[in-house]
C-alpha positions as CSV (number, residue, x, y, z in Angstrom):
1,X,-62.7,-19.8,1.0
2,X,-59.8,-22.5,-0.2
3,X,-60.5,-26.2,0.8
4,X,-57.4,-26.2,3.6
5,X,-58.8,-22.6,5.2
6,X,-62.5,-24.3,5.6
7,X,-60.7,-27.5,6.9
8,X,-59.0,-25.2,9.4
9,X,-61.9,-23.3,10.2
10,X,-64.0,-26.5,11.3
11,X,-61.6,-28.6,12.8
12,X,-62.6,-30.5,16.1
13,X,-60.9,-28.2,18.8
14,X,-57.8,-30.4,20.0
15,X,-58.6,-30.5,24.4
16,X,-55.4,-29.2,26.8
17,X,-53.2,-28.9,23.2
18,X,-51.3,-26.7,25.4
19,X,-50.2,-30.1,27.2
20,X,-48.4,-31.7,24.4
21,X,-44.1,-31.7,24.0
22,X,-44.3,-28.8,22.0
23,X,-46.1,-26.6,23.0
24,X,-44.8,-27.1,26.5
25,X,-41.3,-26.2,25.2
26,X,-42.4,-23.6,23.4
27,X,-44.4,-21.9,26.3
28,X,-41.8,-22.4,29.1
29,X,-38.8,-21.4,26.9
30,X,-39.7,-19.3,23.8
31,X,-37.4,-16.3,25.4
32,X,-34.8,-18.2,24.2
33,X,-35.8,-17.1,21.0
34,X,-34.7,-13.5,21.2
35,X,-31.3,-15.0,21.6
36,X,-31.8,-16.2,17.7
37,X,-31.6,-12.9,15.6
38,X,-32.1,-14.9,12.6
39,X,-35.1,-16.4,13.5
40,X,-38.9,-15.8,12.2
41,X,-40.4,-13.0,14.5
42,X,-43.4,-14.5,14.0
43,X,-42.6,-18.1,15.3
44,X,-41.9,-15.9,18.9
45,X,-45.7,-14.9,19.3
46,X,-47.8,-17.4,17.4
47,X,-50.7,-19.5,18.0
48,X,-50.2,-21.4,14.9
49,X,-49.5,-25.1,15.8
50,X,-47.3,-25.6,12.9
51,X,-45.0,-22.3,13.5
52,X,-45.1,-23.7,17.4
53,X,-43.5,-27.0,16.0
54,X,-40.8,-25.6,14.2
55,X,-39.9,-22.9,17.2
56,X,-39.7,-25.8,19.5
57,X,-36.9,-27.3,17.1
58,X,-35.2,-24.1,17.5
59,X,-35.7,-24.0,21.2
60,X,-34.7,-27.2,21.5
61,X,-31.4,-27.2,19.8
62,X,-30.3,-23.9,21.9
63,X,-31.4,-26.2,25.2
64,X,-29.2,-29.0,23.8
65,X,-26.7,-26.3,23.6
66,X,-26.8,-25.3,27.0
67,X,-27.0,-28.5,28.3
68,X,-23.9,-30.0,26.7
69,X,-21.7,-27.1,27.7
70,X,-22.7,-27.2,31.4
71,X,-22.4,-31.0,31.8
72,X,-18.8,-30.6,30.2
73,X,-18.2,-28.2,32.9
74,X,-19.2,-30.4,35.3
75,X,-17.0,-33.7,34.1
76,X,-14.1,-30.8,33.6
77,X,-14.2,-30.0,37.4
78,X,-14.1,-33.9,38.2
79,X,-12.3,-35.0,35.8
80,X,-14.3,-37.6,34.8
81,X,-13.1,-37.5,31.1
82,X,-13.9,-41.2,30.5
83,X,-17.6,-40.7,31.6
84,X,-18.2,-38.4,28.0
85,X,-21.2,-40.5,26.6
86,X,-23.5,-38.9,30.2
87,X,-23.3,-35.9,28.2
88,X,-25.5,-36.3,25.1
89,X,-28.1,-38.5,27.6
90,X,-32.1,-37.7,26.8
91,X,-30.9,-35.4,24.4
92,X,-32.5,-35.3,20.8
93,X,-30.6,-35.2,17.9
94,X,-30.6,-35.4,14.1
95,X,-28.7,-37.9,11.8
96,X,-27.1,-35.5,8.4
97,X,-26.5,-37.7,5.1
98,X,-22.7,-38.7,6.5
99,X,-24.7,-39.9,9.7
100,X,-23.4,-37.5,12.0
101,X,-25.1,-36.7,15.3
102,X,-26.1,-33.1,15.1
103,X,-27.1,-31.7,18.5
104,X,-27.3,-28.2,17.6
105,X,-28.9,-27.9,14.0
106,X,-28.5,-24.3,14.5
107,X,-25.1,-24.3,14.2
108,X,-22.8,-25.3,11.3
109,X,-21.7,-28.7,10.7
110,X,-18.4,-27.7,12.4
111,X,-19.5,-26.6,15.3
112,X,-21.6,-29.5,15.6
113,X,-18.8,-32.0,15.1
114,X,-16.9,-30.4,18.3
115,X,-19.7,-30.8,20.3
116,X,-20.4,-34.2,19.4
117,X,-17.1,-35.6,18.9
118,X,-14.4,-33.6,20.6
119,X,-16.7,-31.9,24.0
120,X,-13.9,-31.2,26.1
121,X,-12.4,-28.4,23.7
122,X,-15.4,-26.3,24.5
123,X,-13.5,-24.8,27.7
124,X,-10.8,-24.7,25.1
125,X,-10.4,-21.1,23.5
126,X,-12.2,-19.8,21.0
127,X,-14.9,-22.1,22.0
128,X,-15.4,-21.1,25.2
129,X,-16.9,-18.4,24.1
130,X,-19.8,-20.0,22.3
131,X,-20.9,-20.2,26.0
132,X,-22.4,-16.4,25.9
133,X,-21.3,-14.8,22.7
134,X,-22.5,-17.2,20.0
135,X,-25.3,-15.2,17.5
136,X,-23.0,-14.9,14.3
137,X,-22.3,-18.6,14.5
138,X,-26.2,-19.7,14.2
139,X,-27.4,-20.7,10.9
140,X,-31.2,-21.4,9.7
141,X,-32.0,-25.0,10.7
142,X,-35.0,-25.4,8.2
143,X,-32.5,-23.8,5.1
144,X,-30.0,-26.4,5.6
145,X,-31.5,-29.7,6.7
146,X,-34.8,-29.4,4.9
147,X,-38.0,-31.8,6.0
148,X,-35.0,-34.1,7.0
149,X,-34.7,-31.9,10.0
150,X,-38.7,-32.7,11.0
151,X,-37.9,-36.5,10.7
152,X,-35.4,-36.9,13.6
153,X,-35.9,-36.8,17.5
154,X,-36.2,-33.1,17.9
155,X,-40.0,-33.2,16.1
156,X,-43.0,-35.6,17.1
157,X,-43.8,-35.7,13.5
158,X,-44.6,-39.3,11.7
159,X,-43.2,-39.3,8.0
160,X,-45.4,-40.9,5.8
161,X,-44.1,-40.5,2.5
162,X,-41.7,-38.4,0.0
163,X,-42.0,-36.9,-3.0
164,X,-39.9,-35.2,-4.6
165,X,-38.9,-31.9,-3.1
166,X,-42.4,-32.5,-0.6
167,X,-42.7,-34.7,2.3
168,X,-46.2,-35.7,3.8
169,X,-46.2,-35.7,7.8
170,X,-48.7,-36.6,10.4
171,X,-48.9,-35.2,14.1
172,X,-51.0,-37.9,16.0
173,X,-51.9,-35.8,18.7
174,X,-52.8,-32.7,16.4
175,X,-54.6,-34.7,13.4
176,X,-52.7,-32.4,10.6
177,X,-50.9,-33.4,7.4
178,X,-48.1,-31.0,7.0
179,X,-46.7,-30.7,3.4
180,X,-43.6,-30.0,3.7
181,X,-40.5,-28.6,1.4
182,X,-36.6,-29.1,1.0
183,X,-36.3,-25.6,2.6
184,X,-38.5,-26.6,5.4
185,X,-41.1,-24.4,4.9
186,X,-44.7,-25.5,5.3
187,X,-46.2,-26.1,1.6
188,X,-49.6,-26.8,3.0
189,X,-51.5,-28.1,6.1
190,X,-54.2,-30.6,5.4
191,X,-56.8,-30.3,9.1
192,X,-58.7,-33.9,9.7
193,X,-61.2,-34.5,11.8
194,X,-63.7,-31.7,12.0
195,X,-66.2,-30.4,14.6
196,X,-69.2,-32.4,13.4
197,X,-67.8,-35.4,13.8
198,X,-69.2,-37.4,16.9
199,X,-66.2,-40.3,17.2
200,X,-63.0,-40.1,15.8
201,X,-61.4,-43.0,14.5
202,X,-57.7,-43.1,14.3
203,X,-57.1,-46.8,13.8
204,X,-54.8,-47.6,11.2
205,X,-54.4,-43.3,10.5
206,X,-51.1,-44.0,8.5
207,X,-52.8,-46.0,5.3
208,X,-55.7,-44.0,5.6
209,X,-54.0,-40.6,4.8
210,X,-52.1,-42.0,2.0
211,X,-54.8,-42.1,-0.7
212,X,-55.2,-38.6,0.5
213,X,-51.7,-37.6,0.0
214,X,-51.7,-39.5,-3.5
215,X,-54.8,-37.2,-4.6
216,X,-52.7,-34.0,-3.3
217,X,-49.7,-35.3,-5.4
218,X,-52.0,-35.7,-8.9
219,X,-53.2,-32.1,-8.1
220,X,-56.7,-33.4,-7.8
221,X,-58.6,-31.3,-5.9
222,X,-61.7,-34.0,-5.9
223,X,-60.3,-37.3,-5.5
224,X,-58.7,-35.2,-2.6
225,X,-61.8,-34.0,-0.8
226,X,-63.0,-37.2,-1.7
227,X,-60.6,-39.2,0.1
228,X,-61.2,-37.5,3.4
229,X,-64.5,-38.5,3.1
230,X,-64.1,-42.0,2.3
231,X,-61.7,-42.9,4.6
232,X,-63.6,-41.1,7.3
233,X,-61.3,-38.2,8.2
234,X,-64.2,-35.6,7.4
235,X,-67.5,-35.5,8.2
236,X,-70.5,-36.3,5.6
237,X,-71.6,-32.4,6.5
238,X,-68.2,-31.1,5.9
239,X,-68.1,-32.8,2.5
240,X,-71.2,-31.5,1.9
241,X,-70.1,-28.0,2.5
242,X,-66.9,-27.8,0.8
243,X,-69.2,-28.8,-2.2
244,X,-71.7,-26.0,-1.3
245,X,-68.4,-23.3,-0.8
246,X,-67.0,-24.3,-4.0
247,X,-70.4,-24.3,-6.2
248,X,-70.8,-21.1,-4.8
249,X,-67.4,-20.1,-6.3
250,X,-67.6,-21.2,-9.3
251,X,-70.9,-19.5,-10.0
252,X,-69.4,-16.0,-8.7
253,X,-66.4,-17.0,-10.9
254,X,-68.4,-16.9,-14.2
255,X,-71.0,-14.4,-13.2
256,X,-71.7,-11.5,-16.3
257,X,-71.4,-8.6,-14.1
């Protein structure tokens, strides 16, 4: 079994997960992704906590969507033109490398710049139509932003560090290090904290998970395993049985058969 499977497979089992933000979105609103032709079938029907984070970005910007376009209605009807900021209110967004506001990273910058800068023309034709007919305009999020996309308000991950085409991020509540690509694909997902463990110490998590990180980034699988175990994010009996999995390996590996 590979060291991040056995990580997985003895993880501490997180209580209520189905409480935090995004699995809350994704659970009261994943229909929403059948609207999204383009997206992953398998981020509609997952378990997986990491395919759950990124189907809550998508959910997320198609809410933002709808809610923009229905409070621009409503100022339209009152004409209230000089109260535009109310309509981007509680509403998460991500900052591109020009350091525009992008509300709906599932739509082109264009798009995004009409519904961030100029709100009024969406009851405006054509793009009152992006109200109910708007499928050929979505784009892939993850494609075009990157790991950028998981560092802005519409994720509840913490960046740690860069490197490269990889980023290294933390979910606090989850206890994963996601390594993540420029194409915003999951590279690999590092599970701390695992069912033998009696306390759990997440004081000062941040510097603790970057010698762990460094070990990943040298492509040393040792220092690596090492690392968890030294700055208590594995238990002494998980150590001790990755060891025992991977002695067991290599003998199988150079068996005469």
């Amino acid at each position: 079994m590979k060291l991040y499977k056995m990580l997985e497979s003895k993880k501490k089992r997180i209580k209520k997960i189905w409480k935090l933000k995004e699995f809350e979105i994704y659970y009261n609103h994943k229909e929403l992704l059948y609207k999204y032709p383009q997206c992953d079938k398998s981020l509609i029907e997952t378990n997986d906590d990491f395919k759950i984070i990124q189907a809550s970005i998508l959910i997320q910007s198609l809410l933002n969507k709808q809610i923009i376009e229905e409070r621009v209605r409503k100022i339209a009807k009152v004409e209230a033109v000089d109260d535009l900021n109310s309509i981007y209110e509680g509403l998460p967004y991500l900052l591109n490398n020009e350091e525009n506001k992008i509300y709906i990273p599932s739509f082109p910058l264009a798009l995004n710049l009409i519904y961030a800068d100029e709100p009024m023309k969406l009851n405006e034709h054509p793009y009152d139509e992006l109200r109910k007919d708007f499928t050929a305009s979505l784009i892939d999020p993850f494609d075009e932003y990157g790991f950028k996309l998981y560092d802005s308000l519409f994720s509840r991950l913490v960046k740690i560090s860069e490197c490269g085409e990889v980023a290294f991020f933390y979910h606090i509540d989850i206890s994963n290090i996601y390594v993540i690509n420029d194409q915003g694909r999951l590279d690999a997902k590092i599970c701390l904290f695992d069912k033998y463990m009696h306390h759990i110490n997440k004081n000062g998590i941040i510097e603790r998970l970057k010698p762990v990180i460094d070990a990943y980034n040298s492509n040393d699988k040792k220092a690596l395993v090492d690392s968890l175990l030294t700055n208590d994010l594995i238990s002494a009996r998980m150590h001790h049985y990755i060891y025992k999995k991977e002695r067991k390996f290599e003998r199988r590996q150079f068996k005469i058969r």
